[in-house]
N, C-alpha and C positions, 0 to 999 in steps of 0.2 A: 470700484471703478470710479475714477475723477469725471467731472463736466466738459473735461478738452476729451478725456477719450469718449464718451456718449457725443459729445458734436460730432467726433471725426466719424464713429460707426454708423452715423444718424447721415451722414452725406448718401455713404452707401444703402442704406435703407431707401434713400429717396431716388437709388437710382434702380435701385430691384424693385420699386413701387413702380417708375414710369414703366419699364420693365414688363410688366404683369401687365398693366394701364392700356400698354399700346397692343400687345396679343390682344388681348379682349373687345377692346375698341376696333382692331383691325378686323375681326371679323362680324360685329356688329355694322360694319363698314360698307362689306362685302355684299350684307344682305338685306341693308334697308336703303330705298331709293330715293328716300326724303331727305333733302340733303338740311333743310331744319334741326332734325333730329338728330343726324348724322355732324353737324356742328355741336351740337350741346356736348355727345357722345367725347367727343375730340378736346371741348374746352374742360371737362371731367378729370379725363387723362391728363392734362396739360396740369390743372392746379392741384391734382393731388399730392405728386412731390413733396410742393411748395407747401401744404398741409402739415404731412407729418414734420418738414422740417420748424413748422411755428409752433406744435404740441411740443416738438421737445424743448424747444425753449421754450416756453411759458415754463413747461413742472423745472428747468433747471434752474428760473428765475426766481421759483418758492425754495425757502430753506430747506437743507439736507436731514434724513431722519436721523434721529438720536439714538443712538442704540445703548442699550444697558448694558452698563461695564459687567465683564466676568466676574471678577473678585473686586472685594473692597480694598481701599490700599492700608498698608500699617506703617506707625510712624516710632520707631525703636530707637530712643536717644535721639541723634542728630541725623538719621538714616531713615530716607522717605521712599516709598516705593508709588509708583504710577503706572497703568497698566492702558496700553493703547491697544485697539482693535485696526489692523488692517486685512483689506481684500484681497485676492488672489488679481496679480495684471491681468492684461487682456494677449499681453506678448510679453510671452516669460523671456526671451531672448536680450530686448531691450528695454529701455525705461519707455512704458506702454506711452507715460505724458510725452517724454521728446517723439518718438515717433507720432502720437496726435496731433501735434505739434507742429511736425511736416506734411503731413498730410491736408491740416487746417492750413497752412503758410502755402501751398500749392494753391488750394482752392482758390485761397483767394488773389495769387498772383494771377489765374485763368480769368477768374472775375475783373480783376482793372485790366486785364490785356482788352478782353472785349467791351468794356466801357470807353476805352483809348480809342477803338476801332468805330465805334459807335461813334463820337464824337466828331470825329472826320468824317466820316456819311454825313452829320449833318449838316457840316461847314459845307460840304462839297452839294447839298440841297441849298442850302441856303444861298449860294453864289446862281445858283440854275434858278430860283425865284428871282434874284435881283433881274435877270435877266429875260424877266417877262412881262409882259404891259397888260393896259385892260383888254377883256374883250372888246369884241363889234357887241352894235346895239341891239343885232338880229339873232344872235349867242345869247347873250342876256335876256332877252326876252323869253325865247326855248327855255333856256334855264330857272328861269321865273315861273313860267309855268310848271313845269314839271313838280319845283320844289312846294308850290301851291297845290296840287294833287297828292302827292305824298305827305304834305302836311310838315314840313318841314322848314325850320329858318334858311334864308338866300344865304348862301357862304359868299365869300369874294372869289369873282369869275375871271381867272386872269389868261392868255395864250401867249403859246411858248413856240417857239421858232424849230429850237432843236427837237421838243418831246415828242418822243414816239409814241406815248399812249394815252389816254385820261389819266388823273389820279385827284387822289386828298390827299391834303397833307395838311399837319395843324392841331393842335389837343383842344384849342381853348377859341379859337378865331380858324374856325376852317377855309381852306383856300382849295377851291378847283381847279386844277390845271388842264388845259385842252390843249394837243396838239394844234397849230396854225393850218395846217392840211384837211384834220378832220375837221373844224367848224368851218372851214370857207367849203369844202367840197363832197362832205357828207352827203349823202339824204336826210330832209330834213324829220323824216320819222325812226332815222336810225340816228340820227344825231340824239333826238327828244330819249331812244332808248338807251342810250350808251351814258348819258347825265340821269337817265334814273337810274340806271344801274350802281353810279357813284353816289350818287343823293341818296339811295337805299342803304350804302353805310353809316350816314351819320343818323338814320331814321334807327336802325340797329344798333347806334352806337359802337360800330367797331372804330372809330379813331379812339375813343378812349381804350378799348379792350387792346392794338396795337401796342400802345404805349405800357399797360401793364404787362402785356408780353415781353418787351423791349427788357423792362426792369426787371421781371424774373428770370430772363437769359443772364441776365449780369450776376444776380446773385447765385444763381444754378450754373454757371457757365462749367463747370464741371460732370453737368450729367449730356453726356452725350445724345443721348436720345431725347430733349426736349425741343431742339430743333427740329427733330423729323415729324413729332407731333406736333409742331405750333406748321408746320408746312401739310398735313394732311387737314389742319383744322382752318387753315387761310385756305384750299382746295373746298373745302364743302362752306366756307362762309362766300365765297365768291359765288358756287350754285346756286346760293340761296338768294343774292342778292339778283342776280340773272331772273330770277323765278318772280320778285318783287317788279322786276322793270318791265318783262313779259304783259304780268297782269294790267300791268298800265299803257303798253303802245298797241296788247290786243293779238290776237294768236296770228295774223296773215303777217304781223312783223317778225317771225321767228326768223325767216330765208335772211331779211338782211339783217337781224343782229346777227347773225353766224357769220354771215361775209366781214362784219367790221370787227367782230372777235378772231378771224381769219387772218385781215390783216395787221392788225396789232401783235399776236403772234409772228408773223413774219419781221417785223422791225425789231431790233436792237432790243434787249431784254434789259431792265433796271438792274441794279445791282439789289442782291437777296435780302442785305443786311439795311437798306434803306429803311427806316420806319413809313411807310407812306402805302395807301390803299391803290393798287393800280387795277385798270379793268383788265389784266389776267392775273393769274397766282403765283405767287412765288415759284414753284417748279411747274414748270411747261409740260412737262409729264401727266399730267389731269387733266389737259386738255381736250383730249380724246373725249371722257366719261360726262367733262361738261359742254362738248358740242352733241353728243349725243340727247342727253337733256335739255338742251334748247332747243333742237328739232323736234324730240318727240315729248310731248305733255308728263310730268312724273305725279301717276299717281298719289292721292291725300295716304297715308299711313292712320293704321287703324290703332286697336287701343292696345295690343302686341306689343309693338315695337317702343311705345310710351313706356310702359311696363316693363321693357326692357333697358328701358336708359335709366329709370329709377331707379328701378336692384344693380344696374351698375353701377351706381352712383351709391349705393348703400357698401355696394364691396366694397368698393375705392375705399370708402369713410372705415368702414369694418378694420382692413386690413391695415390702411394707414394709423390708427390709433391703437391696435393691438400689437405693432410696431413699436409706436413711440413710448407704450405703459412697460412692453416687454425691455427697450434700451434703458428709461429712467427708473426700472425697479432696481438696474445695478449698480444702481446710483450708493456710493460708499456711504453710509454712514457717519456720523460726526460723534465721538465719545464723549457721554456724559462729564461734568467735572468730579474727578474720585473723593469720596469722603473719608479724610482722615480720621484713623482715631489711635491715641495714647495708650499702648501697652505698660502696664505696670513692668513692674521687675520680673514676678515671679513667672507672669506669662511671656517674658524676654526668653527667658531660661527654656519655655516650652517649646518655642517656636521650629518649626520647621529649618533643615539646614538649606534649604535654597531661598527663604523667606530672610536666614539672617544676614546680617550686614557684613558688605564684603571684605575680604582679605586684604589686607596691605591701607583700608581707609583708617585717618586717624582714630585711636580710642578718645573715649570721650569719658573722663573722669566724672565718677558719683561725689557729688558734694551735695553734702547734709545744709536743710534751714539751717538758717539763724539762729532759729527760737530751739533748737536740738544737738547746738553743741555740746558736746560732754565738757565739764568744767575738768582743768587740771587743776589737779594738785597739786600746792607747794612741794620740794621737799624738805626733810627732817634737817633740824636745826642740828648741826654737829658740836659736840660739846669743847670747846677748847682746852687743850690738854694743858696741866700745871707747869708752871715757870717756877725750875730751881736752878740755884744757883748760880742766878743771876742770865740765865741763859735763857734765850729770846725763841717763844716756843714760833715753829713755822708756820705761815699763813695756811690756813684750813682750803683743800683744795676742793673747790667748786664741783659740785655734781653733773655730768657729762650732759650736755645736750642735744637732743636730738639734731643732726642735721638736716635742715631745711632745702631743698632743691628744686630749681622757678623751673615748673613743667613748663612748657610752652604751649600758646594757645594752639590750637587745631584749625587747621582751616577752615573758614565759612564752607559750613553746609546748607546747601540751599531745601529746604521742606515748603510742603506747599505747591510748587512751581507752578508759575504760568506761561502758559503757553503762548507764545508770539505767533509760532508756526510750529505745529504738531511734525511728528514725524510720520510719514508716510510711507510706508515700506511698499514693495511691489512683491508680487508672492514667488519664492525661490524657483525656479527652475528642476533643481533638484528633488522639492517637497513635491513638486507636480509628477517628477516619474514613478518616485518611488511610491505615491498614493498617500501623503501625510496631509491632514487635514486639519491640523492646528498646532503651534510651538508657542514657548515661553523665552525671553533672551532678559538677561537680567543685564542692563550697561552702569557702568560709574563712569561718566564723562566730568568734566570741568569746562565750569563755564566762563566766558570772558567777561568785561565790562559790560559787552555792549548786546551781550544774550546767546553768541556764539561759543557752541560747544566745541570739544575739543579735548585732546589726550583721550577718548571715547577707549574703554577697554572691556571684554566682554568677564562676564562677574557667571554667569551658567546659564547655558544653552538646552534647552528639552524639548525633542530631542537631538541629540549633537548627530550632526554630517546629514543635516536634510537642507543646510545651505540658509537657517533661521537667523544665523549667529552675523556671517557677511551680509546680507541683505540690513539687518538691523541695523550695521554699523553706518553704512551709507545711508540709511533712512537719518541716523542723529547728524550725521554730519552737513545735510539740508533743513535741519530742524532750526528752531531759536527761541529762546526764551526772552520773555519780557525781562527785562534791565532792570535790576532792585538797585535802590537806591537807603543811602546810610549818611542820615544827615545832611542830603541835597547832592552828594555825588554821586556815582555809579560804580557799582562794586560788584566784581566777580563770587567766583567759590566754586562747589565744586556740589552734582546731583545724582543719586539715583532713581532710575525707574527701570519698568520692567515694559517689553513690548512685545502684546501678546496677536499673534496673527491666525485666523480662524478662516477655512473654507467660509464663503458666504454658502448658503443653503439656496 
């Protein structure tokens, strides 16, 4: 199996992880009242995905194992034989890479759709900022204090004409935003708790944690379920932060932070996809469980439900990484380089009939050293026959000669070869119904100047009709060899090898 098909299988792993992630977090959910704990549970869920998707890259970023060739290869006169190992696809039907391929080219069209979309929420924030001034001085001073209590850097306090609710917004330079209604006609102790409530994000650090959300929706934008878990985890981070402002305006303030979380819900709802912290959550749906919890006090959680977010967090880790060892162990192999070695003569003669060199390639004539020409022989001087009678004996006729006939050379055979791009077969179709778990394909192809193979003809197949023989031929015909060179130009010829395909184990 190639690294495009482990990517593509690796998507879907991350979406059977979130999968598993959110069952088990949901009812972890269900049964613990801390909404603390109940955030961590959620932010678990959320980056496991994004885990196994970084194990498998990293092991596809390390080199491919080597695996030991079957046989060694033999090289008989001008006739070299090379033996590749391929795996069985993962979709016998089609070429397993092109459909990884598509599935990889989706992904990631889903991923720029919603970076496009992201973009424009932020232009459409950023036009609503231009359009907002400082606060009054009796704001900012609330707000000073508060951020002096929680311990906290002052963000920039600015109020907005149109906005319906609190919010942050900002990774690096936080900016508070105040409705113009709520600071001029708040109470000023629900005012003081509706600013700790947002000042309790940047003390937790959720503008940073938003934005790394933002980023793994773009590269996940294909798992559908990671939206609903980054929305039950902005639900119990918004609890928590209610539970931080509580403990600062003092428990007889609960009646009116409920009336100003009342009305904030009644106004105009942000849009979902905004990156920005508003005092309510993204689905209004949660509303209910977090005005319950602001009325009534939620007890500390004991050392249980701790105990429980651990070992969840140890699954998550367990099952994401027994994932990603199980997708990169079928990770194909890379074929050792075959070691040639010189058959004399006599062991030419012994050779196996599928080992020897195929029918219809040129022969390649035996020619003796130098130093073991047989010397010829003159021949016999013929003796010239007597001259009588004046009469002129005939010239002594020459002894016959062998005729000489200019064999022609043979076509460059290439021995040796290197590989530019191996061939790569995908596993027949056929070898998979019938139960065959390994074939031999012997090809003589010819190669062009530039390493491109061609006229590819099948030389023996074992065994024939398990679909070894087609599959082979399409693996040479995406194959290529490195371009030999003869005196600084590039020059073709013509190669055998054999391509041996084995059940991986």
């Amino acid at each position: 199996m190639g690294a495009t098909e482990i990517l593509a299988l690796s998507l879907g792993l991350s979406v059977l992880l979130a999968g598993l992630a959110f069952v088990g977090v949901r009812v972890f959910d269900a049964r613990c009242p801390d909404p603390g704990l109940r955030e961590r549970a959620w932010t678990l869920a959320f980056h496991a995905p994004a885990a196994s998707l970084a194990l498998i890259a990293m092991a596809l970023l390390a080199p491919p194992p080597r695996a030991r060739p079957a046989s060694a290869g033999i090289e008989v006169g001008a006739v070299s034989v090379t033996d590749l190992t391929g795996a069985p696809g993962v979709f016998p039907d089609m070429p397993g890479q092109t459909l990884a391929l598509t599935v990889l080219a989706c992904a990631g069209l889903l991923a720029a759709v919603r970076a496009v979309g992201l973009a424009r929420r932020l232009i459409r924030l950023r036009r609503q900022l231009g359009q907002s001034h400082p606060a009054s001085p009796a704001t900012l001073d609330a707000v000073r204090t508060v951020a002096r209590d929680l311990d906290v850097p002052m963000p920039d306090v600015r109020a907005e004409d149109t906005a319906t609710q609190a919010m942050v917004v900002g990774l690096f330079r936080p900016v508070l935003i105040l409705p113009l209604a709520l600071a001029e006609t708040l109470d000023a102790r629900a005012l003081r708790a509706v600013c700790a409530h947002e000042l309790a994000h940047l003390k937790r650090g959720d503008h940073r944690a938003l934005w790394i959300e933002e980023v793994s929706l773009i590269l996940q934008a294909f798992n559908p379920l990671l939206r609903l878990i980054r929305d039950h985890r902005a639900a119990a981070r918004e609890e928590a932060c209610d539970a931080v402002a509580l403990s600062l305006v003092g428990e007889d303030a609960r009646p009116l932070y409920a009336r100003a979380l009342v009305d904030a819900l009644r106004a105009p709802a942000i849009d979902r996809g905004t990156p920005v912290l508003t005092f309510t959550s993204r689905r209004r749906s949660f509303a209910m469980r977090r005005l319950k919890a602001i009325l009534s006090p939620v007890p500390t959680s004991g050392l249980r439900p701790r105990l429980a977010v651990v070992g969840l967090g140890v699954a998550l880790a367990t099952v994401a990484g027994s994932g990603a060892f199980a997708l990169t162990a079928q990770r194909a192999p890379t074929p050792l380089p075959m070691v040639m070695a010189t058959a004399p003569a006599a062991a030419v003669a012994a050779l196996p009939a599928e080992r020897m060199p195929a029918v219809g390639m040129p022969a390649v004539a035996a020619v003796a050293p130098v130093d073991e020409v047989a010397p010829v022989e003159a021949p016999e001087r013929v003796a010239a026959p007597e001259v009588s009678d004046g009469a002129v004996a005939p010239a002594p006729v020459p002894a016959p000669v062998a005729a000489q006939t200019a064999v022609p050379a043979p076509a460059a055979v290439i021995t040796n070869p290197a590989w530019a791009e191996r061939p790569t077969p995908n596993w027949p179709a056929e070898a998979l119904e019938a139960g065959v778990n390994n074939g031999v394909v012997a090809l003589s192809c010819g190669v062009e100047s530039g390493g491109t193979l061609t006229d590819c003809q099948i030389v023996s197949e074992t065994p024939t009709g398990a679909g070894f023989g087609a599959e082979a031929l399409r693996a040479a015909a995406r194959a290529r060899l490195s371009p030999r060179t003869v005196e600084g130009a590039t020059t073709g010829g013509r190669v055998n090898f054999n391509v041996r395909m084995q059940m991986a184990e």
